[in-house]
Residue frames relative to the residue before (quaternion, step in Angstrom):
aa qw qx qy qz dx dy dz
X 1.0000 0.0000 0.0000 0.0000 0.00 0.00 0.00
X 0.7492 -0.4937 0.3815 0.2223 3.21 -1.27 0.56
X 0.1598 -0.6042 0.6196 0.4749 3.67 -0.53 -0.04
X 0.6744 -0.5432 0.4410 0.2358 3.06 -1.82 0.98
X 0.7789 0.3575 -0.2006 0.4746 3.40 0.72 -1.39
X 0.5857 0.4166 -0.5249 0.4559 4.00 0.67 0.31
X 0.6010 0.5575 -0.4139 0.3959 3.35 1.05 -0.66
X 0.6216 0.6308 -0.3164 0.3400 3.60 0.53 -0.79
X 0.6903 0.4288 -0.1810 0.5539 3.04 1.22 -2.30
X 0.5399 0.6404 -0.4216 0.3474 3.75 0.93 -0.42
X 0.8174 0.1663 0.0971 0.5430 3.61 0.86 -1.28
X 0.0836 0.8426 -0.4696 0.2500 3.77 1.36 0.75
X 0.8165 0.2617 -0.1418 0.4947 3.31 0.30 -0.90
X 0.5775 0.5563 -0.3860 0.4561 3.43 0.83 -0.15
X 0.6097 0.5015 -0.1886 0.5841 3.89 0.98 -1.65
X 0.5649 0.6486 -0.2930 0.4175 3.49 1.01 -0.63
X 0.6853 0.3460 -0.1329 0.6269 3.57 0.72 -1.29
X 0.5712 0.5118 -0.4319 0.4746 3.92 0.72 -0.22
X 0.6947 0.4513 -0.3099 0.4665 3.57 0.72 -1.16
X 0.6821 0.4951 -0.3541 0.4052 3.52 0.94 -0.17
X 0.7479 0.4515 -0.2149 0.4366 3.30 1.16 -0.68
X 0.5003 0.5831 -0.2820 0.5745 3.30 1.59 0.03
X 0.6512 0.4617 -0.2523 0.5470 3.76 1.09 -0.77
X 0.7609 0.4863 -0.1655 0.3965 3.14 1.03 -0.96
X 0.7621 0.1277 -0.1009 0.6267 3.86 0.83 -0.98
X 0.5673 0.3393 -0.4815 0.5756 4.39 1.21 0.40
X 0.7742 0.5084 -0.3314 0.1798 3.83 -0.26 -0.69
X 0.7355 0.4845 -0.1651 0.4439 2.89 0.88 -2.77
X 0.6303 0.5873 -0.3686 0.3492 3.84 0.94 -0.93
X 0.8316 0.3194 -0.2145 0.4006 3.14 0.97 -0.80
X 0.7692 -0.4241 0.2214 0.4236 3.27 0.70 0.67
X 0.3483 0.6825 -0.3887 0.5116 3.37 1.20 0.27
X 0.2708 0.6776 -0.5918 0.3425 3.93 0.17 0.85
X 0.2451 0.6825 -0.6129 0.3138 4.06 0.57 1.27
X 0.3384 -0.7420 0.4653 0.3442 4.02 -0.22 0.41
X 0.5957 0.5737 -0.1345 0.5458 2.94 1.12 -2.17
X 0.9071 0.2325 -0.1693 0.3073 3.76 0.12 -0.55
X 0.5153 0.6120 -0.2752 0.5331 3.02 1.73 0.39
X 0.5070 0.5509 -0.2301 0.6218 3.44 2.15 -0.61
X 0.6911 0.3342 -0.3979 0.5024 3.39 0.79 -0.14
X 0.5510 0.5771 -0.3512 0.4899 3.49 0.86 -0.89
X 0.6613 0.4260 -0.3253 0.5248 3.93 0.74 -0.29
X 0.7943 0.4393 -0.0980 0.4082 3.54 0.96 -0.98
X 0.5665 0.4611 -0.3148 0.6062 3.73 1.44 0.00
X 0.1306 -0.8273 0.5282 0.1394 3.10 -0.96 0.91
X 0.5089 -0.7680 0.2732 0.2766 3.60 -0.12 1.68
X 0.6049 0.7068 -0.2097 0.3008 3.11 1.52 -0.98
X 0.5587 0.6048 -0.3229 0.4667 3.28 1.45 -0.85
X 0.7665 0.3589 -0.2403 0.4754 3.79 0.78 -0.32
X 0.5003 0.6404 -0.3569 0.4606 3.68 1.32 0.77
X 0.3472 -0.6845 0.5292 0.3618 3.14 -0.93 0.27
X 0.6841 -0.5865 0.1664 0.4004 3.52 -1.01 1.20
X 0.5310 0.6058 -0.3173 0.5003 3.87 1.36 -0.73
X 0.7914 0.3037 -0.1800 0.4990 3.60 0.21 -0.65
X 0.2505 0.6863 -0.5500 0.4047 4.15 1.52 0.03
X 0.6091 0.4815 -0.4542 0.4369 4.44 0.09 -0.07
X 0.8302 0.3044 -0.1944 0.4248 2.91 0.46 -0.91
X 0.0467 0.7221 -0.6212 0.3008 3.71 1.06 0.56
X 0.9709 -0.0277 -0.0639 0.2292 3.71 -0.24 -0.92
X 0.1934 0.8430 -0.3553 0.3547 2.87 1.74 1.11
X 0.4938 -0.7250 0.4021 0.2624 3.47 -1.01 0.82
X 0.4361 0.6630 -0.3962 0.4618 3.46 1.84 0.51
X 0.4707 -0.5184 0.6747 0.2333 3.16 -2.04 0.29
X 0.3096 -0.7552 0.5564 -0.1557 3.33 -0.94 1.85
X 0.1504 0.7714 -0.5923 0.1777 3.49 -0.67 1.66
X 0.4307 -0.7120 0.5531 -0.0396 2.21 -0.98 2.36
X 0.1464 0.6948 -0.6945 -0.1159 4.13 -1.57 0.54
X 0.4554 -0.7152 0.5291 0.0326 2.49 -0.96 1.63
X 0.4740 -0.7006 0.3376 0.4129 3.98 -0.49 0.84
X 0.7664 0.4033 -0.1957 0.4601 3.56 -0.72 0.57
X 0.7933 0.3605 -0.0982 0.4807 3.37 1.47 -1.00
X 0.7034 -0.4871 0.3735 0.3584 3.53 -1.43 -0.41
X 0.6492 -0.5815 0.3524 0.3410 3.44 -0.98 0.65
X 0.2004 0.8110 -0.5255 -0.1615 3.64 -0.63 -0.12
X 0.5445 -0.6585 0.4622 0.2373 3.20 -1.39 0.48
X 0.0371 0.7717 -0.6294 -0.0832 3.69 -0.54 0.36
X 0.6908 -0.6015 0.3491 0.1976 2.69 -1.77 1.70
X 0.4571 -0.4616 0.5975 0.4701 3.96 -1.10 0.14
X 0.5114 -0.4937 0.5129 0.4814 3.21 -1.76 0.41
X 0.7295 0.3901 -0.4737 0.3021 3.67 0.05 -0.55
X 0.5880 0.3368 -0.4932 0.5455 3.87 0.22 -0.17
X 0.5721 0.3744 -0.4915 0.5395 4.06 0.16 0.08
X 0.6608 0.4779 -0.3150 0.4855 3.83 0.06 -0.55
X 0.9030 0.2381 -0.1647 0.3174 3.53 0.38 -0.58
X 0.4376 0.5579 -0.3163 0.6303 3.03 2.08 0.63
X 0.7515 0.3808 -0.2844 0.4576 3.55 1.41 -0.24
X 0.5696 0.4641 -0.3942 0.5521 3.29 1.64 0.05
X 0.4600 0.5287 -0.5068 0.5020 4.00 1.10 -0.29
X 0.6469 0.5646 -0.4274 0.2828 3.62 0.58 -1.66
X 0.2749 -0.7851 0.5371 0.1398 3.69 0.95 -0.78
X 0.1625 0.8281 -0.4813 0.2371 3.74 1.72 0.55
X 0.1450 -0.6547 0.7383 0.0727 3.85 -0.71 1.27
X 0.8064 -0.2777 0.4313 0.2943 3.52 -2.12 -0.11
X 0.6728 0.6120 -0.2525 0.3302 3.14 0.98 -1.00
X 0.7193 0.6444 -0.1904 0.1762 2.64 1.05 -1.95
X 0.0592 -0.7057 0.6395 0.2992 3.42 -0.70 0.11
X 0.1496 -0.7327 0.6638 -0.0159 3.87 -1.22 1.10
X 0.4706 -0.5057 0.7167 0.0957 3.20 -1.97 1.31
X 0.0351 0.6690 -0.7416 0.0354 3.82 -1.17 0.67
X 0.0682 0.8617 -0.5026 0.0103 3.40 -0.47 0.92
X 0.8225 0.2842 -0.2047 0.4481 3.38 -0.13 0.89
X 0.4479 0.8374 -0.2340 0.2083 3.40 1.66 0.11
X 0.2821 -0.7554 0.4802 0.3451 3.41 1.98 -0.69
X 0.6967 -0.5153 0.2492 0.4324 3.62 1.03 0.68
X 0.6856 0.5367 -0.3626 0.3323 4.05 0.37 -0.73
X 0.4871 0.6157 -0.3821 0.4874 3.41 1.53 -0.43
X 0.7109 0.4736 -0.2368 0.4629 3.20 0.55 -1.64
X 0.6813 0.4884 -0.2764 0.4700 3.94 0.60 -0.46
X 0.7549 0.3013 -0.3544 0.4624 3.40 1.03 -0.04
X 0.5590 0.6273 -0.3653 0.4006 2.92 1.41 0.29
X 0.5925 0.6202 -0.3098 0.4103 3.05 1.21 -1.20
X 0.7871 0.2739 -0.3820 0.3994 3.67 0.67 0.28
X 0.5225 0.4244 -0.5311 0.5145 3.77 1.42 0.72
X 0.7304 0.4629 -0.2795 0.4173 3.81 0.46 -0.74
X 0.5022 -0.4994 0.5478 0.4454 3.80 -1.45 0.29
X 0.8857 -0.1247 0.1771 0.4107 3.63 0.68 -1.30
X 0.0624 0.9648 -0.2484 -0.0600 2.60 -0.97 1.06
X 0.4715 -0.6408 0.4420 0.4144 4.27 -0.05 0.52
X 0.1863 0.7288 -0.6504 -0.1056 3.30 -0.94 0.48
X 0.4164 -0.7709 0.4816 0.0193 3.70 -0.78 1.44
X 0.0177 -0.7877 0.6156 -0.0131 3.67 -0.15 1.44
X 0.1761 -0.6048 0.7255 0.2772 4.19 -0.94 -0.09
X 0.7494 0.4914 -0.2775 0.3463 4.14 0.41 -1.20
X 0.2719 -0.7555 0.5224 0.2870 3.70 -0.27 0.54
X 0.4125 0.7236 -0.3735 0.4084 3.61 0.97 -0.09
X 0.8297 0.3451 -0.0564 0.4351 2.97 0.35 -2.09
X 0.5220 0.7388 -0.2346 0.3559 3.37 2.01 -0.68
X 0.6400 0.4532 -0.1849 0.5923 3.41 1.52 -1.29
X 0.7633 0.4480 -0.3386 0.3196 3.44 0.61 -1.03
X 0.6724 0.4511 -0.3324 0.4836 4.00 1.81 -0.32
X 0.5896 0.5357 -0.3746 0.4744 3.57 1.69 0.12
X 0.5201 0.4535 -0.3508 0.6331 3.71 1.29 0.14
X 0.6043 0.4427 -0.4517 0.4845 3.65 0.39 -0.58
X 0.6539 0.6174 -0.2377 0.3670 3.70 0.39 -1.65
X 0.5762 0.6495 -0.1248 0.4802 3.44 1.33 -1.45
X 0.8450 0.1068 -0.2370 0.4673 2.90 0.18 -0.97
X 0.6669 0.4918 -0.3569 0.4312 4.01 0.61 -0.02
X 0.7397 -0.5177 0.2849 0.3219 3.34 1.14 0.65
X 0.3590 0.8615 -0.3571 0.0391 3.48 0.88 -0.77
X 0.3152 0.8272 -0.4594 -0.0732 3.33 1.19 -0.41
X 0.8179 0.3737 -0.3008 0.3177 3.45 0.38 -0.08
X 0.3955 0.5350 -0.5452 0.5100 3.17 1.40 1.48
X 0.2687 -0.6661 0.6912 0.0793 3.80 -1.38 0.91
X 0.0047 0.8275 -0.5612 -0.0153 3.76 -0.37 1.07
X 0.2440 -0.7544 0.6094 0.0017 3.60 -0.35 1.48
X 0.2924 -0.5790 0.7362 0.1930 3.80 -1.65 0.86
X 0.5514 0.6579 -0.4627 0.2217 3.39 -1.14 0.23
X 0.6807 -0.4917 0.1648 0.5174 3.92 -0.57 0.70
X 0.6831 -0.3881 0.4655 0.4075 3.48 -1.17 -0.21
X 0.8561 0.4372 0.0276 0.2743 2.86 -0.13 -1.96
X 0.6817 0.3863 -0.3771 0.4938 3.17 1.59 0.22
X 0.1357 -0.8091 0.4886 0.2970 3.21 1.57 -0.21
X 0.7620 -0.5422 0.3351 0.1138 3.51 -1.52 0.51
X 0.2924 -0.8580 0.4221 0.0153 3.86 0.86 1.58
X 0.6979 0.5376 -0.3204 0.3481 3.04 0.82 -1.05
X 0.7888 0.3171 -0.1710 0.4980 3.60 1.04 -0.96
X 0.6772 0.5080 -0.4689 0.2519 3.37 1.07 0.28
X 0.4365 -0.0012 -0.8512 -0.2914 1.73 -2.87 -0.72
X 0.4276 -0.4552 0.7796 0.0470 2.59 -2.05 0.67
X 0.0145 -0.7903 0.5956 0.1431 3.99 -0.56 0.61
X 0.6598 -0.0800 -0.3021 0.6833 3.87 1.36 0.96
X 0.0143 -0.6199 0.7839 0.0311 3.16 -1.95 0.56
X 0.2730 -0.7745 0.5661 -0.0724 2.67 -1.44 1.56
X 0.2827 -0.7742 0.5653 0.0332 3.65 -0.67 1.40
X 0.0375 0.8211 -0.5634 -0.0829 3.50 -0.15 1.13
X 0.5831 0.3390 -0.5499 0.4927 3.78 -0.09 1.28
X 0.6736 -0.4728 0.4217 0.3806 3.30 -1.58 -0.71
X 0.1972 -0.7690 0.5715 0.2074 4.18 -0.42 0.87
X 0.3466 0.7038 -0.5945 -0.1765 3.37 -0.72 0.09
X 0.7868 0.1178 -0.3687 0.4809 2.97 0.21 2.06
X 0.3917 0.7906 -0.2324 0.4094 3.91 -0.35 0.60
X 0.7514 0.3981 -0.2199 0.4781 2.88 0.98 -1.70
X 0.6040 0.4773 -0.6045 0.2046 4.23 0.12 0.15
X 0.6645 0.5460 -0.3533 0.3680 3.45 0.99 -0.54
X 0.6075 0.2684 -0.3935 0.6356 3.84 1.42 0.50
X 0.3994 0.6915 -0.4781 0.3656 3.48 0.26 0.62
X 0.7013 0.5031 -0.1102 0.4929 3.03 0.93 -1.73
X 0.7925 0.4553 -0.2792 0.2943 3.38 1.45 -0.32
X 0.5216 0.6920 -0.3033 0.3963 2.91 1.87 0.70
X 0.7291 -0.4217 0.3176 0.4355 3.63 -1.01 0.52
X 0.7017 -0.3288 0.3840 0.5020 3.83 -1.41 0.13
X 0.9208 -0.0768 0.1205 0.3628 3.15 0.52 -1.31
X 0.1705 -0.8063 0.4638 -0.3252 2.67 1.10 2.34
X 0.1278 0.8075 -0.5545 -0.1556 2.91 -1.97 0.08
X 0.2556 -0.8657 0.3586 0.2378 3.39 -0.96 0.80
X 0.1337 -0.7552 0.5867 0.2601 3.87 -0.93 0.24
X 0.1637 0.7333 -0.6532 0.0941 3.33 -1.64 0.65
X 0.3786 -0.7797 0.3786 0.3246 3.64 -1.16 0.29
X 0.0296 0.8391 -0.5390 0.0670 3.25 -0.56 0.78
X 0.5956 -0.5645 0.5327 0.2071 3.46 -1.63 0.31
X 0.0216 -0.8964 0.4319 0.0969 3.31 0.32 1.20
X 0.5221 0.3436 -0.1811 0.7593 3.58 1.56 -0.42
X 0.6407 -0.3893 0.6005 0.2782 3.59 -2.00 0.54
X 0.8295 0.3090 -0.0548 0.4620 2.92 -0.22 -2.27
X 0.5563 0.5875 -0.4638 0.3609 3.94 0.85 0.47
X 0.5559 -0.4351 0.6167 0.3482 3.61 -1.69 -0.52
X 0.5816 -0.4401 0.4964 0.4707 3.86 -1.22 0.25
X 0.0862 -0.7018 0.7068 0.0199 3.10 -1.65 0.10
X 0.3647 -0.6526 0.5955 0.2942 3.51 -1.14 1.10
X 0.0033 -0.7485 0.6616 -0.0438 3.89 -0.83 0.76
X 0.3109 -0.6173 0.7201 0.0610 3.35 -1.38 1.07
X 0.0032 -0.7699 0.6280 0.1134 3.94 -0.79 0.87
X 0.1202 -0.8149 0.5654 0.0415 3.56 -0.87 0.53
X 0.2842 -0.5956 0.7512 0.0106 3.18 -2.05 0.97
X 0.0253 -0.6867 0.7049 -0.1755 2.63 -1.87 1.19
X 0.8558 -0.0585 -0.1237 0.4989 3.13 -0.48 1.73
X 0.5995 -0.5896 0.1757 0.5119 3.55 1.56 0.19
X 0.4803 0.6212 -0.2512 0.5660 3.13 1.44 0.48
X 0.5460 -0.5930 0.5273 0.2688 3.78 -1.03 0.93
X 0.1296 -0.8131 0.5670 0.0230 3.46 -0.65 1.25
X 0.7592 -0.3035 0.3001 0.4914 3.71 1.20 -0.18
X 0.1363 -0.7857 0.5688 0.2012 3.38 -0.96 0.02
X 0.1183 -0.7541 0.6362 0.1117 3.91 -1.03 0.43
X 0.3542 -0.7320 0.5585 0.1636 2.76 -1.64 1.39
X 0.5930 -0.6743 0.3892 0.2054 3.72 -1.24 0.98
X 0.6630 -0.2333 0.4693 0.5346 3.02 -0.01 -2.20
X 0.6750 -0.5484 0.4043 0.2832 3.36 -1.08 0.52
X 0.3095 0.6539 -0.5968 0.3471 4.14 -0.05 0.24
X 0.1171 -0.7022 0.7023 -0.0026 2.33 -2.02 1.56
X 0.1625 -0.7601 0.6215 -0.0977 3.96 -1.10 0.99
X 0.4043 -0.4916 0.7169 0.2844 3.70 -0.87 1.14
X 0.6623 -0.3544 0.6338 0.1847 3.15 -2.53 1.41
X 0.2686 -0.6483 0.7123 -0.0162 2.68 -1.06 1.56
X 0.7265 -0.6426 0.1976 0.1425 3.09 -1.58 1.32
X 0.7376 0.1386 -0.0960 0.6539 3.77 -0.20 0.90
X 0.7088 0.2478 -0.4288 0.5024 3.83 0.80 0.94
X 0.1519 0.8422 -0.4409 0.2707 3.59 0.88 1.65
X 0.4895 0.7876 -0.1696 0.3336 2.84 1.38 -1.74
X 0.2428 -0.6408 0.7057 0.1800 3.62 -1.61 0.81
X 0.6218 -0.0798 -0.7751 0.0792 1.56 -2.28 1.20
X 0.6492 -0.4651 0.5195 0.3038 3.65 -1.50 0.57
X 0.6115 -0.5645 0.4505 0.3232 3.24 -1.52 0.24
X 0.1731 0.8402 -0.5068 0.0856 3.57 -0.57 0.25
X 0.2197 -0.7997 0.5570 0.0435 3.60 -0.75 1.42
């Protein structure tokens, strides 16, 4: 792989004008209208967490699957279904957020709306390749843990959001519990059988399940280790 930072300084201004046109004719249309999180979405450069072959499509309105050598495929989210699960997420300064499954670019745009953040790899591949990204953009106030998905990461929580970037259909009570009183989690999932996925935002209140809202429509290959039966249920 590339170093990250010649690549960058190599093609700055180019990835530059991508991040603008991607904010501009993939986001603002769709309802995406976050200031603070659209400034990052201009300022992160997606590319640093790709593998050099698949660096075009950084700012494409496609879903991107990365295979790491040795490891499993994964899907990464479009920026816009990643954008609009972080403006639902409703992430303040304070917050401290879990990002699990993101290959690192999540966690980097976060790291400048959140105090802190976890970011939760299972693939050693995708692990090295979002701890060199992180590295070189400064990140210091992201902690990146190896270790399954689906258990997400006890040691550092509560977590007052965690984001699931794939689809769960099943998994999600055992990161639940690791949010604050009055946390919340997003992920895509299949609320109905006889439905389509659905971005959904679940929420707590007072340490107790408060409900769950559905977002937008978006579809995302089962993310790893949240396959499993029984479904989620609060």
């Amino acid at each position: 792989m590339l170093d990250v930072v010649a690549r960058v300084a190599k093609t700055g201004e180019t990835t530059a004008t991508l991040r603008h046109t991607m904010v501009e004719r993939q986001l603002r249309p769709f309802d995406v209208t976050d200031v603070p999180l659209l400034e990052r979405f201009l300022s992160v450069p997606r590319e640093m967490f790709l593998p050099d072959s698949l660096a075009p499509l950084a700012y494409s309105d496609l879903a991107v699957t990365v295979r790491p050598a040795g490891g499993r495929s994964r899907g990464l989210l479009p920026p816009l279904v990643l954008a609009r699960m972080l403006q639902a997420a409703e992430v303040k300064t304070t917050d401290k957020v879990l990002d699990i499954g993101g290959a690192g670019y999540a966690a980097a745009l976060l790291a400048g709306l959140a105090e802190n953040i976890v970011a939760l790899e299972c693939d050693p591949g995708l692990f090295e390749r979002a701890r060199a990204g992180l590295d070189a953009l400064g990140c210091k106030n992201v902690q990146l843990e190896l270790g399954p998905l689906e258990e997400g990461c006890r040691g550092a929580a509560p977590y007052d959001v965690i984001i699931v970037e794939g689809h769960a259909r099943a998994g999600l009570d055992a990161l639940f519990e690791q949010l604050t009183p009055n946390g919340r989690l997003l992920a895509i999932v299949t609320p109905d059988p006889r439905g389509g996925q659905q971005a959904v935002r679940f929420e707590r209140h007072a340490g107790r399940a408060a409900g769950d809202r559905p977002l937008f429509s978006a579809s995302a290959p089962i993310l790893e280790g949240f396959a499993q039966a029984p479904g989620f249920s609060l």
